[in-house]
N, CA, C and O atoms as CSV, one atom per row, in Angstrom:
chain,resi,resn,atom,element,x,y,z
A,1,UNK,N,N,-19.605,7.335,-11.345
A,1,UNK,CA,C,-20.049,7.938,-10.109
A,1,UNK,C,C,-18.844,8.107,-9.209
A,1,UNK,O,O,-17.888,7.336,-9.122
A,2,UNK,N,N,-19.043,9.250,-8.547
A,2,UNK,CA,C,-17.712,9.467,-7.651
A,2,UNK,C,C,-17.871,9.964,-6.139
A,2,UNK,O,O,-18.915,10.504,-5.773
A,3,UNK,N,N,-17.207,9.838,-5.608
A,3,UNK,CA,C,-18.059,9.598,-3.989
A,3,UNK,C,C,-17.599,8.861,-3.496
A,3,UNK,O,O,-16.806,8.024,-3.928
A,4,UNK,N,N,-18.378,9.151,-1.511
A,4,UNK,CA,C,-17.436,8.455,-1.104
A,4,UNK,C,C,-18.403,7.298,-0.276
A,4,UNK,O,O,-18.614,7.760,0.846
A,5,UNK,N,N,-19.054,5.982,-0.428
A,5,UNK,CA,C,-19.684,5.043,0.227
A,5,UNK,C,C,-19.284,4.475,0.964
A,5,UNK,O,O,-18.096,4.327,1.251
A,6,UNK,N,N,-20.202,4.027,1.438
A,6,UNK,CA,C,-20.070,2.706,2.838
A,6,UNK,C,C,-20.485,1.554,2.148
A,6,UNK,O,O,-20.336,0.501,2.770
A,7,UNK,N,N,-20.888,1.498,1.206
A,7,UNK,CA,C,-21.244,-0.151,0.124
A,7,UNK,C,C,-21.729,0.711,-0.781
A,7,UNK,O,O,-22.313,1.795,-0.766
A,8,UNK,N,N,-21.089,-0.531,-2.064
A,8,UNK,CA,C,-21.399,-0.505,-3.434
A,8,UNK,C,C,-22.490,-1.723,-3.567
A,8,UNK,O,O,-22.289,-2.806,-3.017
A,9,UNK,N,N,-23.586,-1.469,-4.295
A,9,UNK,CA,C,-24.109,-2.555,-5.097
A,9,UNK,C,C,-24.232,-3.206,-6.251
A,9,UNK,O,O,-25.349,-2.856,-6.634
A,10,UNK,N,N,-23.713,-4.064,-7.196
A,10,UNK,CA,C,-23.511,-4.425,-8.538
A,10,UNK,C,C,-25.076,-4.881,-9.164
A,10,UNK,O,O,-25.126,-5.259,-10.335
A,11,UNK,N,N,-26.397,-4.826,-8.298
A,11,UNK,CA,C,-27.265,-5.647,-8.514
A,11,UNK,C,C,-27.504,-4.720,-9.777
A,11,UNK,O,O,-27.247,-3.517,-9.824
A,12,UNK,N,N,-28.201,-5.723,-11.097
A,12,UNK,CA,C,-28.710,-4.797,-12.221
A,12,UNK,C,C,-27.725,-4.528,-13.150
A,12,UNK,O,O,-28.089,-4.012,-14.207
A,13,UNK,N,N,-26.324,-4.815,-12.947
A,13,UNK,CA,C,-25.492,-4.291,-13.776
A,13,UNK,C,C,-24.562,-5.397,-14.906
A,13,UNK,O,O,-23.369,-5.668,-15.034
A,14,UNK,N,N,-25.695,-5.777,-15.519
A,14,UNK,CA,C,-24.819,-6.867,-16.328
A,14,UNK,C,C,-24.320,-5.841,-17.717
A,14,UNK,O,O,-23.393,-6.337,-18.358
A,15,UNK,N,N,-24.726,-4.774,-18.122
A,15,UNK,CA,C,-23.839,-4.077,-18.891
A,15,UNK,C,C,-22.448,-3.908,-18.443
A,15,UNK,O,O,-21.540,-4.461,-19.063
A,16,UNK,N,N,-22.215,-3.169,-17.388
A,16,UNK,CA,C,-21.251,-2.832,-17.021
A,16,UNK,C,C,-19.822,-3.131,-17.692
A,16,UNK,O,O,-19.101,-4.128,-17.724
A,17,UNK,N,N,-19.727,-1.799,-18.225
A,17,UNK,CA,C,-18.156,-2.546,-18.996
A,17,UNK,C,C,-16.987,-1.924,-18.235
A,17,UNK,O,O,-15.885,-2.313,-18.620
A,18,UNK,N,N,-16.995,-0.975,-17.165
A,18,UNK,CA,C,-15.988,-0.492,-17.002
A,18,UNK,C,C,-15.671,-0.180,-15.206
A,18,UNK,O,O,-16.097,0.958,-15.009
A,19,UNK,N,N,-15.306,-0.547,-14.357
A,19,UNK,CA,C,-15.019,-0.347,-13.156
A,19,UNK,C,C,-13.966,0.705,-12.536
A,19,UNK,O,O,-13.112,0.778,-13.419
A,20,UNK,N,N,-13.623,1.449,-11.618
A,20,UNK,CA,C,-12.644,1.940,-11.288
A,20,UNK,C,C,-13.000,2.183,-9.872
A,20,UNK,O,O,-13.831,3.073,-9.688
A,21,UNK,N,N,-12.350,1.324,-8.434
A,21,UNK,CA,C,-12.231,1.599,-7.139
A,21,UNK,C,C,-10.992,2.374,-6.645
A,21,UNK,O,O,-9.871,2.245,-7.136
A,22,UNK,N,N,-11.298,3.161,-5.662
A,22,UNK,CA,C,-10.410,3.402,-4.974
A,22,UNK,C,C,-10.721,3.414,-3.825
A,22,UNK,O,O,-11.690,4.069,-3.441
A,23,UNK,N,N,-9.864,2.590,-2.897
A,23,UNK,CA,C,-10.382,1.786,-1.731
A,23,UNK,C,C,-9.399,2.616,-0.331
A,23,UNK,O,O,-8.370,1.952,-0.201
A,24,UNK,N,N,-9.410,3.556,0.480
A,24,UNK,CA,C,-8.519,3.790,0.803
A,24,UNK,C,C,-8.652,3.716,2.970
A,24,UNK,O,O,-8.046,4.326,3.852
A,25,UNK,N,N,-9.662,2.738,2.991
A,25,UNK,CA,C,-9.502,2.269,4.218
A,25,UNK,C,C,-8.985,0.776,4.296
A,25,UNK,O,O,-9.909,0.171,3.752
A,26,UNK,N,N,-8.298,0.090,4.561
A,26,UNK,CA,C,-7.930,-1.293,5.318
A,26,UNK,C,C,-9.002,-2.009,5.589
A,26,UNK,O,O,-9.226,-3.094,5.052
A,27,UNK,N,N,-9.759,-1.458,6.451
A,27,UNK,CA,C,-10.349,-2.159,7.090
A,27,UNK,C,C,-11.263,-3.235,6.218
A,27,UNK,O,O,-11.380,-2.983,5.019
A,28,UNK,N,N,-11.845,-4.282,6.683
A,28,UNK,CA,C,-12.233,-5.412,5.999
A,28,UNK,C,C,-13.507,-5.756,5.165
A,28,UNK,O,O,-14.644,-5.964,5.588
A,29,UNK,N,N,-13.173,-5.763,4.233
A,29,UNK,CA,C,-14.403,-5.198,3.236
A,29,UNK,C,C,-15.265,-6.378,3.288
A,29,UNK,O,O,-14.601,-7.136,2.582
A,30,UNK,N,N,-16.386,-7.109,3.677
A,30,UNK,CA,C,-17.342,-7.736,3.334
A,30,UNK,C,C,-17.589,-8.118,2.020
A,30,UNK,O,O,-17.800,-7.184,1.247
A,31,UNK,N,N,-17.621,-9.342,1.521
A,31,UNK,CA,C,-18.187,-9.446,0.574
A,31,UNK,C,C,-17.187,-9.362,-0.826
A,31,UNK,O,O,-17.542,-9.283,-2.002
A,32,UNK,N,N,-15.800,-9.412,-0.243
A,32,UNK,CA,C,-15.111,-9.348,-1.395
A,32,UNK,C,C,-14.905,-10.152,-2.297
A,32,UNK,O,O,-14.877,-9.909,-3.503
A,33,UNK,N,N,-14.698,-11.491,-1.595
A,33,UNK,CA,C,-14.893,-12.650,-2.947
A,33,UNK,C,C,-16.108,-12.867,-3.810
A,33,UNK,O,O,-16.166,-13.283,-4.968
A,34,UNK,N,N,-17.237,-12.423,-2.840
A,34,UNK,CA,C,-18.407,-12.685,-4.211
A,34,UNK,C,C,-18.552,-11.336,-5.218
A,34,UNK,O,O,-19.088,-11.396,-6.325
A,35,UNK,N,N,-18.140,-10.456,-4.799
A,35,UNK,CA,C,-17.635,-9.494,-5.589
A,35,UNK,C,C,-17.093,-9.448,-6.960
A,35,UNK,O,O,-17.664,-8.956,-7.932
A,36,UNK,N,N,-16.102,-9.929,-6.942
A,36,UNK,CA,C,-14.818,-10.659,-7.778
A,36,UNK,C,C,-15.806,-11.463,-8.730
A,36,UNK,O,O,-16.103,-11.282,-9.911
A,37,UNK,N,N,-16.204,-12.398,-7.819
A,37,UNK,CA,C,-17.441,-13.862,-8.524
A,37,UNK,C,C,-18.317,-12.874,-9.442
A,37,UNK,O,O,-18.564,-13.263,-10.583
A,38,UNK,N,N,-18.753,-11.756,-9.069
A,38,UNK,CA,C,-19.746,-11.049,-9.671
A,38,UNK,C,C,-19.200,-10.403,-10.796
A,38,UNK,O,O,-19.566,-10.799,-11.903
A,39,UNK,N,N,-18.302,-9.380,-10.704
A,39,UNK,CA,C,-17.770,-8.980,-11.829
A,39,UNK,C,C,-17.254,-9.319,-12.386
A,39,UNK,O,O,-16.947,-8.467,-13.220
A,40,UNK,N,N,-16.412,-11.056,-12.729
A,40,UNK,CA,C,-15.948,-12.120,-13.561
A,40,UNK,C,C,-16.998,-12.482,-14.608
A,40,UNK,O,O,-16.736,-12.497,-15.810
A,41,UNK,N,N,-18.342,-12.806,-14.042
A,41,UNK,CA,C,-19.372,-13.450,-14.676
A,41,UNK,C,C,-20.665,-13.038,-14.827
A,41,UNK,O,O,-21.374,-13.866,-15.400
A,42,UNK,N,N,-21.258,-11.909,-14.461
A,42,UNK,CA,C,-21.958,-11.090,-14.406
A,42,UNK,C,C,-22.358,-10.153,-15.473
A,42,UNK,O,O,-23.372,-10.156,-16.171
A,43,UNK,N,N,-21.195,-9.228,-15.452
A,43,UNK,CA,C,-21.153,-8.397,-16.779
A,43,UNK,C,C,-19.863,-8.154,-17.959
A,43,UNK,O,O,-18.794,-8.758,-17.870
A,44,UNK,N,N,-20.080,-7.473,-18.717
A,44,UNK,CA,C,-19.243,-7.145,-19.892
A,44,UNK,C,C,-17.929,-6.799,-19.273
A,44,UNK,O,O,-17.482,-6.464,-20.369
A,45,UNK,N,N,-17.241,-6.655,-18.725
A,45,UNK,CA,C,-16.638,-5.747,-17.789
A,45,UNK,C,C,-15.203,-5.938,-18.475
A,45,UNK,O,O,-14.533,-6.928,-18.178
A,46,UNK,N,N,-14.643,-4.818,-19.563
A,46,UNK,CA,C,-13.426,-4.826,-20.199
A,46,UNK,C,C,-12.487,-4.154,-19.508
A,46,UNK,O,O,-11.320,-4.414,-19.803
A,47,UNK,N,N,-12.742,-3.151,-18.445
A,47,UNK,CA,C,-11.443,-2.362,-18.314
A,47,UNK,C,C,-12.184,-2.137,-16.278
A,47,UNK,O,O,-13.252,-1.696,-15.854
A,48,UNK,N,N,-10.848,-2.748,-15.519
A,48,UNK,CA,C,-10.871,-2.516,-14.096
A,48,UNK,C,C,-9.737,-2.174,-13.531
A,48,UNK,O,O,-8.585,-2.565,-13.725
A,49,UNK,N,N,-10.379,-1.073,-12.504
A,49,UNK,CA,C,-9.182,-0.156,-11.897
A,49,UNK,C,C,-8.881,-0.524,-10.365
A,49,UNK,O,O,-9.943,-0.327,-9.773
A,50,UNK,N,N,-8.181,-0.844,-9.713
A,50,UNK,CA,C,-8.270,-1.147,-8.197
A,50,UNK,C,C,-7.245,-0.306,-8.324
A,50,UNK,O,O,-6.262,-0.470,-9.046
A,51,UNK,N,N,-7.690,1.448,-6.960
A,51,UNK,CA,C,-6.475,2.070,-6.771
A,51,UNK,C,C,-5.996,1.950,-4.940
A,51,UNK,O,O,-6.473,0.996,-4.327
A,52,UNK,N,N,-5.316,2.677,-4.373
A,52,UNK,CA,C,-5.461,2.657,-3.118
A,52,UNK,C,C,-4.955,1.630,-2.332
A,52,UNK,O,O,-3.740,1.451,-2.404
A,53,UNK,N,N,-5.924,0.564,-1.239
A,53,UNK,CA,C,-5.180,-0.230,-0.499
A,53,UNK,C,C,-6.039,-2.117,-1.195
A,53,UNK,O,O,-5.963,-3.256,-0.734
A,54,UNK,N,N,-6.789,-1.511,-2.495
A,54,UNK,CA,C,-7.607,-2.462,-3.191
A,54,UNK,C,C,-6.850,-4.489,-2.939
A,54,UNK,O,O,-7.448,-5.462,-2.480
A,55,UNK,N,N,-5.690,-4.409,-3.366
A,55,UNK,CA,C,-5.035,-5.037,-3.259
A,55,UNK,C,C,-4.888,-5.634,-1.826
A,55,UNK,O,O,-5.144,-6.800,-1.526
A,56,UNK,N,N,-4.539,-4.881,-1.177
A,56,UNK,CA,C,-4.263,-5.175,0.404
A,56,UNK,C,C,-5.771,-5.359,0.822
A,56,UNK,O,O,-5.786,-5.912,1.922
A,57,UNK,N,N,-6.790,-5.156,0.454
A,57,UNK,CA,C,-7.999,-5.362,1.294
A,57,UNK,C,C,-8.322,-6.776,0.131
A,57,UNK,O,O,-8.982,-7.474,0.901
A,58,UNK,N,N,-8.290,-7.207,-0.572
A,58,UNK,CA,C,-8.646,-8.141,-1.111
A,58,UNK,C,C,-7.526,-9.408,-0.885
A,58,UNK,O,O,-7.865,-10.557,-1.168
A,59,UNK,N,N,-6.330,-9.146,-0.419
A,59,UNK,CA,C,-5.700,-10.093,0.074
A,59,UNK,C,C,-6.380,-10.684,1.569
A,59,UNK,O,O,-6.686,-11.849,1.820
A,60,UNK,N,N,-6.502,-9.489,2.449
A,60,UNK,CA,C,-6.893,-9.645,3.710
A,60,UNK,C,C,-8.214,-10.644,3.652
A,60,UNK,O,O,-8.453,-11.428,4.571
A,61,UNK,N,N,-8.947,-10.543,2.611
A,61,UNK,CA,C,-10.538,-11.401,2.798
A,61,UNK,C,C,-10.047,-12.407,1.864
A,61,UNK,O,O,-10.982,-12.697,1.118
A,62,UNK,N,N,-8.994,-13.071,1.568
A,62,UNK,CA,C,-8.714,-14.267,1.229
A,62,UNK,C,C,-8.580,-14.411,-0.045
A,62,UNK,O,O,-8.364,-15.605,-0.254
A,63,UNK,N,N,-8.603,-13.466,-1.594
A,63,UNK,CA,C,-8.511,-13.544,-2.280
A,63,UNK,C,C,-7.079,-13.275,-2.510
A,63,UNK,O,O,-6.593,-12.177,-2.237
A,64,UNK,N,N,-6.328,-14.333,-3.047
A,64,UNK,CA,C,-4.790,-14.649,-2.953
A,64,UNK,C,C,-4.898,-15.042,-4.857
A,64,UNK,O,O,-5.675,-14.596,-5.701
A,65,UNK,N,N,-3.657,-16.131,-4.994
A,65,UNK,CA,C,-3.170,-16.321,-6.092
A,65,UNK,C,C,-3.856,-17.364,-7.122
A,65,UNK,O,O,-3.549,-17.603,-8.290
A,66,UNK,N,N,-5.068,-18.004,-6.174
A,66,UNK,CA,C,-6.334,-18.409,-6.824
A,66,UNK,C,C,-7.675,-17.641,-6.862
A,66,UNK,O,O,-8.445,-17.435,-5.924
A,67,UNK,N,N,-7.783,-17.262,-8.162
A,67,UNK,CA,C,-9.371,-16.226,-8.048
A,67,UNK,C,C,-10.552,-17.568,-7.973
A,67,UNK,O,O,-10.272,-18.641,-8.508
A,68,UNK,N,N,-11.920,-17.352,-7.228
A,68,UNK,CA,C,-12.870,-17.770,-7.799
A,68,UNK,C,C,-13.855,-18.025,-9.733
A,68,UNK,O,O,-14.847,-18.560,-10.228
A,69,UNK,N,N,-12.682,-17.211,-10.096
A,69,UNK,CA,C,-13.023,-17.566,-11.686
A,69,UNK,C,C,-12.243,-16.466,-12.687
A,69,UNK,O,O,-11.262,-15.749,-12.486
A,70,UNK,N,N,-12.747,-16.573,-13.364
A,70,UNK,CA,C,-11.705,-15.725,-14.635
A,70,UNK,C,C,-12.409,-14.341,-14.850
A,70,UNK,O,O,-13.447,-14.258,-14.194
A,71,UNK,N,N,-12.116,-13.251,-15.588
A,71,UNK,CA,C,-12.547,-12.637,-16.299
A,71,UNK,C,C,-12.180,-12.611,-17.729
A,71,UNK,O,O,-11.261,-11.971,-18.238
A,72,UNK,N,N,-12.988,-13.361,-18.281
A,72,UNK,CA,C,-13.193,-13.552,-19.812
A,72,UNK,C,C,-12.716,-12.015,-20.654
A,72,UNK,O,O,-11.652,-11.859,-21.254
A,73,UNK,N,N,-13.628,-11.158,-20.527
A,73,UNK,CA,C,-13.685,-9.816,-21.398
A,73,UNK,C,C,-12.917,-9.255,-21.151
A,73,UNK,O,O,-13.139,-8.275,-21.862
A,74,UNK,N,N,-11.990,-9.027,-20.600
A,74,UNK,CA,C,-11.344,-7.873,-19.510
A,74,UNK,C,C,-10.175,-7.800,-20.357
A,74,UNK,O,O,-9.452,-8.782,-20.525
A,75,UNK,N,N,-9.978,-6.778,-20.851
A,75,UNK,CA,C,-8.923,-6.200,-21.667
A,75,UNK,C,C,-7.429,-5.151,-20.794
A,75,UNK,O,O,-6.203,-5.214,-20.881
A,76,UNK,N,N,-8.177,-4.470,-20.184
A,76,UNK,CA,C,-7.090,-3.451,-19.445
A,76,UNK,C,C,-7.635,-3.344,-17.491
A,76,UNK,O,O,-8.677,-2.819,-17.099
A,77,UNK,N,N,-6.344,-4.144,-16.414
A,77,UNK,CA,C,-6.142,-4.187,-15.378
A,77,UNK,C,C,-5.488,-3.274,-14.650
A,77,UNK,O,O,-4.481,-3.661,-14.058
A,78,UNK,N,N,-5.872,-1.965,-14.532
A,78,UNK,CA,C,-4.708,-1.506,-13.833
A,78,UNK,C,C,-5.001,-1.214,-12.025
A,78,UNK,O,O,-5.879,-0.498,-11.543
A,79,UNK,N,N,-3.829,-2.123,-11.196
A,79,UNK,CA,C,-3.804,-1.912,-9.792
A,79,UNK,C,C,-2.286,-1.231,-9.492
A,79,UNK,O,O,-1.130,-1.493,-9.824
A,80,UNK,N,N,-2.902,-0.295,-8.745
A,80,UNK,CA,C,-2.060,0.132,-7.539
A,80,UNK,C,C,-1.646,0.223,-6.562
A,80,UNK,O,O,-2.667,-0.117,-5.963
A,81,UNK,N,N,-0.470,0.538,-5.265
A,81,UNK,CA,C,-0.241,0.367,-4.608
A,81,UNK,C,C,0.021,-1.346,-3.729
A,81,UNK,O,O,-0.154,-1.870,-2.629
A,82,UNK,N,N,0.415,-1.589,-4.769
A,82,UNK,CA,C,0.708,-3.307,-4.712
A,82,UNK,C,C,1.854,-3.595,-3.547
A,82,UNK,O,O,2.965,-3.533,-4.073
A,83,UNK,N,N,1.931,-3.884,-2.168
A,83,UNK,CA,C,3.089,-3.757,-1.111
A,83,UNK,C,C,3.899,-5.871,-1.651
A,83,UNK,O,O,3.874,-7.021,-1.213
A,84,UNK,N,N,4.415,-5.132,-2.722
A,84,UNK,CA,C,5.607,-6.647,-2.783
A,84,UNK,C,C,6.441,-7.019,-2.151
A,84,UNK,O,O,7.328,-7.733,-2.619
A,85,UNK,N,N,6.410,-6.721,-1.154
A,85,UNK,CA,C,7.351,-6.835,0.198
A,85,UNK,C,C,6.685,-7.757,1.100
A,85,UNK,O,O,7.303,-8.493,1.869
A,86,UNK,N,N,4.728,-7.688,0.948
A,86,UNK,CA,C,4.041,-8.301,1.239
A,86,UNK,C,C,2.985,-9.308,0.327
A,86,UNK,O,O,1.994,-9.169,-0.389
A,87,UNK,N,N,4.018,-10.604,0.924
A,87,UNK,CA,C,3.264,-11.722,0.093
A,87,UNK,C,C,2.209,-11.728,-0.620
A,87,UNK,O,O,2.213,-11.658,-1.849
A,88,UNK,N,N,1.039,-11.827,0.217
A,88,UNK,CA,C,-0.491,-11.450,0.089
A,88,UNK,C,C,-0.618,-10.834,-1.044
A,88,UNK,O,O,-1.026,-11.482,-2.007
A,89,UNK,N,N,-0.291,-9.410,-1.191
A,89,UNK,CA,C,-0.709,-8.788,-2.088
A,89,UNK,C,C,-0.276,-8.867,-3.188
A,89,UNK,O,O,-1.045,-8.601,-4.111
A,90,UNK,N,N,1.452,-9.359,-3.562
A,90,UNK,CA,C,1.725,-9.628,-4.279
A,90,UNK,C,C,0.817,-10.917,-5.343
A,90,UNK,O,O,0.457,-11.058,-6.511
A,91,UNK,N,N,0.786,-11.464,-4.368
A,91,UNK,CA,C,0.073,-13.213,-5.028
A,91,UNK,C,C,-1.595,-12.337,-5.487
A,91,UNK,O,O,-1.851,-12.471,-6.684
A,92,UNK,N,N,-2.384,-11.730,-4.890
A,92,UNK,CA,C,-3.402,-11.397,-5.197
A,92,UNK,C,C,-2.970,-10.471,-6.510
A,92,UNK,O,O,-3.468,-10.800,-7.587
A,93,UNK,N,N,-2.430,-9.786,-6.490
A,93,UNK,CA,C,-2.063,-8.760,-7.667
A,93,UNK,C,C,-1.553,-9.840,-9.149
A,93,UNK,O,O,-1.630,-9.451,-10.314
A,94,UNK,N,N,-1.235,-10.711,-8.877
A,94,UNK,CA,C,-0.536,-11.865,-9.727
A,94,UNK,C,C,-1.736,-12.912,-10.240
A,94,UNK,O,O,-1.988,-13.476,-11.304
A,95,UNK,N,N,-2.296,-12.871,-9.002
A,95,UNK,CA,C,-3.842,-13.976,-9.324
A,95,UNK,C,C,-4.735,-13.270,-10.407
A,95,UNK,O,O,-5.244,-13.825,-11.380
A,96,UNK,N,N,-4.857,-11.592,-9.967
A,96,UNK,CA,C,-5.791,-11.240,-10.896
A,96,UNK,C,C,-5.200,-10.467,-12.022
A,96,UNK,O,O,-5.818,-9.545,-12.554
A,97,UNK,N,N,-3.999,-10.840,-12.391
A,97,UNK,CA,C,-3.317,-10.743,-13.710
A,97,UNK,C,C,-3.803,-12.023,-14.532
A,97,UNK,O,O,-4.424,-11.897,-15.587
A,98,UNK,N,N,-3.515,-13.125,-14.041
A,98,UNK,CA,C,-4.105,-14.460,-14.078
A,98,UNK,C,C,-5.182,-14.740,-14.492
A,98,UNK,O,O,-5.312,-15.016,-15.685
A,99,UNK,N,N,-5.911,-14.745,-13.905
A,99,UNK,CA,C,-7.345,-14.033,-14.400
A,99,UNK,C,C,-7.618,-13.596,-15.284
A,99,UNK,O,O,-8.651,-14.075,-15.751
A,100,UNK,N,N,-7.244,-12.949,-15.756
A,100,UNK,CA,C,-7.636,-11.704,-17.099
A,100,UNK,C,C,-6.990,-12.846,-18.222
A,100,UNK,O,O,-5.884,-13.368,-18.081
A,101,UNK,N,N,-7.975,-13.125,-19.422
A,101,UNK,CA,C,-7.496,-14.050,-19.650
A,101,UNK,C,C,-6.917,-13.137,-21.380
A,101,UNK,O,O,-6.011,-13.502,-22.129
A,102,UNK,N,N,-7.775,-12.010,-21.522
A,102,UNK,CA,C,-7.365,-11.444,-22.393
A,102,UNK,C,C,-6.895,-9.806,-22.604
A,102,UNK,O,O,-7.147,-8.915,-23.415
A,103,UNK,N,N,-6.144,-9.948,-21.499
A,103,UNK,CA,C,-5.569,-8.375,-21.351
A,103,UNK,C,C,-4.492,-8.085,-22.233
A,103,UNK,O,O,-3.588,-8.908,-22.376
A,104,UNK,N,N,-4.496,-6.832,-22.933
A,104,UNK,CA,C,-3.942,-6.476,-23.735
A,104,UNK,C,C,-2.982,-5.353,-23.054
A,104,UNK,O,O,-2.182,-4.723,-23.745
């Protein structure tokens, strides 16, 4: 689905094998760590895309260089716009490399 929302909902989606955001406001996304919690353990979920300021908005709501849990299935991570100049995002971009316990 492509478009442009004000909230996503994951409810119902324990198939889900494949994600791709592109996040391109700052501003403070609600709900991001249980998010994360959700698509770690929830569903199938082999291949996730964070494009945009994904990184930088998931640093900002506290998800840093410890995730709330792993993603088991998750084969292919690709994030963008990673500001390594800025801590935060770096460590979040690093956490959810971390995470992925079987990325290829």
């Amino acid at each position: 689905v492509d478009g442009l929302f004000q909230s996503i909902s994951f409810k119902n989606a324990s198939s889900l094998v494949s994600v791709s955001l592109a996040l391109k406001d700052v501003n403070t996304m609600e709900g991001a760590a249980d998010m994360m919690k959700f698509l770690a353990s929830s569903c199938k979920l082999q291949k996730l895309c964070f494009y945009g300021y994904a990184c930088k908005i998931l640093a900002n709501n506290g998800i840093s260089s410890i995730l709330p849990t792993t993603f088991e299935e998750l084969k292919l991570l690709d994030l963008s716009l990673i500001g390594i100049n800025h801590m935060n995002e770096f460590l979040c971009a690093f956490g959810l490399i971390r995470s992925c316990l079987n990325i290829e």
